[in-house]
BANU-791646 format. One record per residue (C-alpha): residue in three letters; y, z, x. Coordinates in steps of 0.02 Angstrom, whole numbers, plus 50000, padded with zeros to 5 digits. Each point is the difference from the previous one (the first is absolute). Layout:
{r->Ala Y->Y Z->Z X->X}
...
This chain:
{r->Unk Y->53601 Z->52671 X->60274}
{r->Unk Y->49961 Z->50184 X->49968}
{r->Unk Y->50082 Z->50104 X->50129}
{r->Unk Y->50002 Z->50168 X->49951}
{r->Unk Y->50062 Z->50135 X->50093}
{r->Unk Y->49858 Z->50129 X->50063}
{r->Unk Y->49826 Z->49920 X->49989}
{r->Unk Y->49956 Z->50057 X->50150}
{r->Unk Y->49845 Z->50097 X->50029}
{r->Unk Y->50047 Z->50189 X->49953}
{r->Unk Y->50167 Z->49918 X->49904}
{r->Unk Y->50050 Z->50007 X->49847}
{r->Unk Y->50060 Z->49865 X->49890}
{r->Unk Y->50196 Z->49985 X->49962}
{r->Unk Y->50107 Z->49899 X->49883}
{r->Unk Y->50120 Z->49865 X->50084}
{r->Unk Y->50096 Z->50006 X->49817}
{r->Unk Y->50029 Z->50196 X->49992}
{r->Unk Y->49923 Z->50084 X->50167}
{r->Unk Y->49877 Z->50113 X->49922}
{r->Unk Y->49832 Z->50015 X->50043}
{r->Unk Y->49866 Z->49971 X->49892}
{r->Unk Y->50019 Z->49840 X->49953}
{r->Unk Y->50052 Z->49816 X->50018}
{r->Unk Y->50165 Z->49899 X->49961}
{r->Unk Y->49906 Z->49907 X->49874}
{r->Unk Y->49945 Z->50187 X->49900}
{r->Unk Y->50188 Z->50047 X->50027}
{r->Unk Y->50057 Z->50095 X->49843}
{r->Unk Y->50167 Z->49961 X->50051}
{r->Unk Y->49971 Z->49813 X->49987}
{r->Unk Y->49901 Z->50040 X->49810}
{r->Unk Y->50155 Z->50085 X->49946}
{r->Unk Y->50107 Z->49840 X->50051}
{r->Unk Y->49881 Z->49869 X->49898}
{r->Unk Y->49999 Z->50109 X->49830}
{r->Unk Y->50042 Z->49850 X->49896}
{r->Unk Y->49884 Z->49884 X->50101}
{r->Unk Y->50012 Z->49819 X->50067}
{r->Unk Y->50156 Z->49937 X->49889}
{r->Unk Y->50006 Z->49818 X->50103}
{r->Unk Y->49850 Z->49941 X->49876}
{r->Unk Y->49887 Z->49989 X->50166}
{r->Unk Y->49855 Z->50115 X->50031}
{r->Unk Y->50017 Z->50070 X->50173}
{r->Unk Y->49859 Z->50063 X->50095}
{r->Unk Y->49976 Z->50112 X->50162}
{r->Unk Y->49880 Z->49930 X->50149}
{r->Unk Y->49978 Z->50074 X->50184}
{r->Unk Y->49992 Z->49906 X->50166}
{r->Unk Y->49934 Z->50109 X->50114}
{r->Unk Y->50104 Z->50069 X->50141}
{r->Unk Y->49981 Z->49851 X->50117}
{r->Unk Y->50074 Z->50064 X->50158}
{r->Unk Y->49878 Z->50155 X->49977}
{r->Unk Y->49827 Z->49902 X->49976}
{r->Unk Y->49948 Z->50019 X->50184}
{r->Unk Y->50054 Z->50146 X->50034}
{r->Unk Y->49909 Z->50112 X->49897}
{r->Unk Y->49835 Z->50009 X->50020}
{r->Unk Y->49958 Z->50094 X->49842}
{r->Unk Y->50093 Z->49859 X->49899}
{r->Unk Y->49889 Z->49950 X->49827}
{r->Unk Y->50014 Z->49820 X->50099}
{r->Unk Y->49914 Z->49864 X->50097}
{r->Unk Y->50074 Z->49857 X->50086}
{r->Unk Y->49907 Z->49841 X->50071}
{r->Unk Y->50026 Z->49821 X->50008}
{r->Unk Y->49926 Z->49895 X->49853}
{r->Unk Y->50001 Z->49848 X->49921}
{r->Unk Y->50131 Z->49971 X->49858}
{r->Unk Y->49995 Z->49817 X->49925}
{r->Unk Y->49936 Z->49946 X->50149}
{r->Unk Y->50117 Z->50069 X->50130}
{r->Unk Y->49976 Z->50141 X->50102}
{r->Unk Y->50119 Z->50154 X->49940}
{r->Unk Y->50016 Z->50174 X->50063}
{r->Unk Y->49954 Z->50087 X->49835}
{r->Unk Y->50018 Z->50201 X->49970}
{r->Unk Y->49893 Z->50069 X->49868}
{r->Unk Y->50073 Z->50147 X->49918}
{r->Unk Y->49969 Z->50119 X->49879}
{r->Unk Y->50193 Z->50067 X->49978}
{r->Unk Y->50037 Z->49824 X->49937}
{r->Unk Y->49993 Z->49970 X->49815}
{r->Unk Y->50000 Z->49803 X->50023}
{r->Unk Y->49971 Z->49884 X->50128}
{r->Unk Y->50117 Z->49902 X->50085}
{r->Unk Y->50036 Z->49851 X->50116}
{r->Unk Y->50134 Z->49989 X->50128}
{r->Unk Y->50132 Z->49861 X->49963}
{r->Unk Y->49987 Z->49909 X->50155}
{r->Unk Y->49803 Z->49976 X->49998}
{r->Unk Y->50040 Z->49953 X->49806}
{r->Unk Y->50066 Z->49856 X->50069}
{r->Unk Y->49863 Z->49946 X->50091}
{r->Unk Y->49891 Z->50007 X->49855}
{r->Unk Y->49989 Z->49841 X->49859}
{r->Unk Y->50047 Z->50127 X->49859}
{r->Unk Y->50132 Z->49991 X->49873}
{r->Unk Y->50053 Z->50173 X->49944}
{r->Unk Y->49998 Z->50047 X->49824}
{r->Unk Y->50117 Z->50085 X->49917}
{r->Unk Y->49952 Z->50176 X->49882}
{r->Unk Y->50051 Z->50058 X->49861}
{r->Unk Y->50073 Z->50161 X->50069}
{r->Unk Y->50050 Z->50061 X->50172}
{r->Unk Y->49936 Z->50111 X->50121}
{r->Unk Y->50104 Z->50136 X->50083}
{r->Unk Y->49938 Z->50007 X->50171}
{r->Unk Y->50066 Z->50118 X->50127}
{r->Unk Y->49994 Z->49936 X->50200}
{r->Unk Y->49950 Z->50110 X->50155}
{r->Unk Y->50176 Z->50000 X->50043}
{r->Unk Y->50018 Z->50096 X->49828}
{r->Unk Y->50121 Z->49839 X->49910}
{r->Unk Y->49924 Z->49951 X->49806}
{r->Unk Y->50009 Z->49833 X->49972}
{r->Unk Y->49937 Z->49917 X->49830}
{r->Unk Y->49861 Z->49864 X->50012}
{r->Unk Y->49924 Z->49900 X->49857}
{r->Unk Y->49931 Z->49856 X->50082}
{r->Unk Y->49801 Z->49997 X->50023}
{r->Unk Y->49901 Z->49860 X->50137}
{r->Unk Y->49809 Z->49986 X->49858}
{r->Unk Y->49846 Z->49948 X->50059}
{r->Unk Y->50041 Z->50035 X->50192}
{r->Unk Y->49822 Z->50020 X->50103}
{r->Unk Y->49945 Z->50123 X->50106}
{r->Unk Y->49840 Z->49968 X->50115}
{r->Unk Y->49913 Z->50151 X->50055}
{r->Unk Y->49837 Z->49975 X->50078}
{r->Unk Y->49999 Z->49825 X->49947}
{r->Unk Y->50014 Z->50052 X->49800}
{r->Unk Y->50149 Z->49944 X->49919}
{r->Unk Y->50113 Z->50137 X->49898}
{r->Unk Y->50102 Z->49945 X->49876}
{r->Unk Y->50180 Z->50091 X->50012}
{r->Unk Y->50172 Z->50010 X->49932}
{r->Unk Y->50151 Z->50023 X->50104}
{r->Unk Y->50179 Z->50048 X->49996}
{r->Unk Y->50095 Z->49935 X->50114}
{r->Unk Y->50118 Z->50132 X->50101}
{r->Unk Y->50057 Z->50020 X->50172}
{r->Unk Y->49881 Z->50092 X->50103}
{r->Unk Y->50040 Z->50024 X->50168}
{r->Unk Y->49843 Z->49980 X->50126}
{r->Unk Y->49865 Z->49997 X->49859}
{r->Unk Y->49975 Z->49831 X->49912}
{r->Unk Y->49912 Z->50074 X->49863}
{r->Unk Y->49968 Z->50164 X->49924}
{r->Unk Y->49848 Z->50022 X->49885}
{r->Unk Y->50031 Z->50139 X->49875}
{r->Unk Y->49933 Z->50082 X->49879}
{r->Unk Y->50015 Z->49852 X->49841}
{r->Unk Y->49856 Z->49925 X->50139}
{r->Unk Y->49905 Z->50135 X->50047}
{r->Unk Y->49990 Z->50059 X->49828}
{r->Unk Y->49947 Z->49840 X->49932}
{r->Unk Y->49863 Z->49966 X->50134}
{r->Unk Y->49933 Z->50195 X->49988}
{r->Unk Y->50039 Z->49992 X->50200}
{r->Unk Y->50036 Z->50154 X->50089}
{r->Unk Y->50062 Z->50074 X->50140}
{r->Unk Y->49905 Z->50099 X->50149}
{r->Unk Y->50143 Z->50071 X->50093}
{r->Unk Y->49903 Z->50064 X->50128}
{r->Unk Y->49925 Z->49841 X->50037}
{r->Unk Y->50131 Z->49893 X->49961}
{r->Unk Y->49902 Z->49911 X->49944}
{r->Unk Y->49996 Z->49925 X->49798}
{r->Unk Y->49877 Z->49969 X->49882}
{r->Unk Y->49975 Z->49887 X->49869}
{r->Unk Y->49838 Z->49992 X->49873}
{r->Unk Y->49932 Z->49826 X->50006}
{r->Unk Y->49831 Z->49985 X->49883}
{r->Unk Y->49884 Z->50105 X->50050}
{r->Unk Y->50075 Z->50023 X->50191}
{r->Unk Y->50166 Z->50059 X->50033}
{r->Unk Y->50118 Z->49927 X->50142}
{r->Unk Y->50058 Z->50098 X->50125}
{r->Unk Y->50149 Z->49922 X->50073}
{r->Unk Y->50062 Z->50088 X->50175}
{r->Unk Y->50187 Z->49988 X->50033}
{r->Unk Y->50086 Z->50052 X->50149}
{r->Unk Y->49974 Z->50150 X->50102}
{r->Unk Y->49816 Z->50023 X->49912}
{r->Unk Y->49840 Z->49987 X->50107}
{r->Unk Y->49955 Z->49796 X->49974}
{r->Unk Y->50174 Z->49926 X->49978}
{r->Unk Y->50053 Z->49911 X->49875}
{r->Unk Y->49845 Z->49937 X->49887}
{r->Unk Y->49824 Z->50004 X->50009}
């Protein structure tokens, strides 16, 4: 979970790594200097973002929207947001789901709102998301999330050209010739129409 220091409104962003403004722990020249000679272990590491979870709700500016939604058939609080480079499912509502994780070929490098990295390179294929009664097709790495039991990133929103109307909070997703608007919480219609 991204949880950098000074993204307020007015605020300027600081590194966790070094302190300095400008920048984020993952752009951290000190950390580039320490990795000169690469990933030696003979696995490919990779850097993902969970978005701050303990800050969703509170900011009202946040690139997110939150809403309950259908996810392989069971209802899951889902956060869709565009500071997260993947998507991910929470561990306990991967256990409620009839999905066997699979295992990649590298690992992800994923940093928690309470600012710990852990490694993950597991992966729940062919999960379903239901939004306005059409199915998504979506990949998700299981991680402990906190209150969310989902979090749609960017790998998703990329994928399905959705965006983002902040304002709104509300997202939308070309479908055809029509686009979906799906409404999440705090927008003007609640969660879908």
């Amino acid at each position: 979970a991204n949880n950098q220091r000074g993204t307020g409104l007015g605020q300027k962003i600081a590194c966790y790594e070094c302190g300095v403004q400008g920048h984020f722990k993952r752009e951290c020249p000190n950390l580039k200097n320490n990795n000169k000679h690469g990933n030696q272990g003979g696995r490919n590491n990779a850097s993902a973002r969970v978005y701050a979870v303990g800050r969703a709700g509170t900011d009202p500016d946040a690139n997110v929207v939150m809403g309950t939604f259908l996810l392989n058939n069971r209802y899951a609080y889902v956060l869709f947001d565009t500071d997260a480079d993947k998507s991910f499912m929470s561990t306990t509502f991967s256990t409620q789901i009839n999905i066997a994780p699979s295992t990649l070929d590298h690992c992800y490098n994923v940093e928690l709102a309470d600012g710990r990295i852990i490694g993950l390179n597991t992966i729940l294929r062919g999960c379903m998301l239901n939004l306005l009664n059409h199915p998504f097709n979506i990949n998700l790495m299981p991680v402990e999330l906190g209150s969310f039991d989902a979090i749609i990133g960017m790998d998703w929103l990329a994928k399905y050209q959705a965006f983002i109307v902040c304002a709104e909070k509300i997202v939308c997703i070309p479908w055809g010739n029509e686009t979906l608007i799906i409404h999440g919480d705090g927008s003007n219609q609640g969660n879908a129409t």
